[in-house]
C-alpha positions as CSV (number, residue, x, y, z in Angstrom):
1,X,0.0,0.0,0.0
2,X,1.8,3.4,-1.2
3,X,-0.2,6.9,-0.2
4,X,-0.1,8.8,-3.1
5,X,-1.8,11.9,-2.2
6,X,-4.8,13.6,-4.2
7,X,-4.9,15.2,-7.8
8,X,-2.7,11.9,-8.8
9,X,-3.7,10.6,-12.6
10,X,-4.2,6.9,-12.1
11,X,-4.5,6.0,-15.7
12,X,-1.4,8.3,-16.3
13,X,0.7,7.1,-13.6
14,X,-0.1,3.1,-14.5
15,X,-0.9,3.2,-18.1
16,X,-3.2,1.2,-19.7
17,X,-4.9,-1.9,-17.2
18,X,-2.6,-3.8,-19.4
19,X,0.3,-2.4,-19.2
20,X,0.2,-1.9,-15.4
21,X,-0.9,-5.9,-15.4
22,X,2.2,-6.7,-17.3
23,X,4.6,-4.4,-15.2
24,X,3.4,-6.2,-12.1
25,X,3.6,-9.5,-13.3
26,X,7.5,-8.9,-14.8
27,X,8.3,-6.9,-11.7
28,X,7.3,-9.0,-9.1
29,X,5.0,-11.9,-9.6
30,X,7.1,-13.7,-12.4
31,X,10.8,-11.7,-12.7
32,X,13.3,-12.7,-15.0
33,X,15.3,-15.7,-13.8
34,X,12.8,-16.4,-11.4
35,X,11.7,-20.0,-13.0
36,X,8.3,-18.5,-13.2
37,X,6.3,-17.7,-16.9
38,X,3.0,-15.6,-16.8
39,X,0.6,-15.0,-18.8
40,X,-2.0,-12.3,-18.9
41,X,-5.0,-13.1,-19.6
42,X,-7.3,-10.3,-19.3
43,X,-7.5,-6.6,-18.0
44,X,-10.3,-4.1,-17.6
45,X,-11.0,-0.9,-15.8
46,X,-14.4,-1.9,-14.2
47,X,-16.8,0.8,-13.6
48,X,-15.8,1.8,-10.7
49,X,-12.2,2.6,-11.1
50,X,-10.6,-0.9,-10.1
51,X,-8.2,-2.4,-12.4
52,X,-9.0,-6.4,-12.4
53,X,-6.5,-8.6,-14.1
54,X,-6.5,-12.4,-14.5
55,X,-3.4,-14.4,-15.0
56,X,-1.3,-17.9,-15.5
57,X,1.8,-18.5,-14.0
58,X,3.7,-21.4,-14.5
59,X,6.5,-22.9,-13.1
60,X,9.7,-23.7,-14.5
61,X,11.4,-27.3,-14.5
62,X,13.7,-27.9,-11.9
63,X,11.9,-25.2,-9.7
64,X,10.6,-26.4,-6.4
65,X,6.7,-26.5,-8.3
66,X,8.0,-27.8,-11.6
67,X,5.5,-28.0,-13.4
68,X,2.3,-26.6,-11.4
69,X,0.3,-24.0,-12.7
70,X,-1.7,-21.5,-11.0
71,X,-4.5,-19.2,-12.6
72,X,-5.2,-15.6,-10.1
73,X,-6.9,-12.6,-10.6
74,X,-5.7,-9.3,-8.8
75,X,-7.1,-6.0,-8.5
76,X,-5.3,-2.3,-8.1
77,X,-7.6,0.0,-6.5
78,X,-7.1,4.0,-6.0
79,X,-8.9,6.3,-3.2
80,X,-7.7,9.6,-3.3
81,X,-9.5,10.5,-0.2
């Protein structure tokens, strides 16, 4: 959780709900060299300002969950009050 004060842009600061899926999921859900692949599978702005996102990691061979996969959906929500 980051406070990020009022008059902040969401949609300028985050881009796209894709591109701020993507950016999570190669920052920190699946880095490089981490024996973790995802996918993203869908993004949307819902109507009330959340960004929903559904994705498929899998895991690497010769990774402690070779071979596992595990479908999720996260959510990046913004109250500027």
């Amino acid at each position: 959780r980051t406070n990020l004060g009022q008059g902040v842009d969401l949609d300028a600061l985050l881009g796209t709900p894709a591109e701020a899926a993507q950016r999570l999921l190669d920052s920190s859900i699946a880095p490089a060299n981490s024996g973790k692949m995802a996918t993203l599978n869908s993004a949307e702005k819902r109507a009330d300002g959340v960004v929903q996102f559904d994705y498929t990691v899998r895991f690497a061979e010769g990774s402690p969950m070779a071979g596992r996969v595990i479908k999720n959906q996260a959510c990046v929500a913004y109250n500027p009050a």
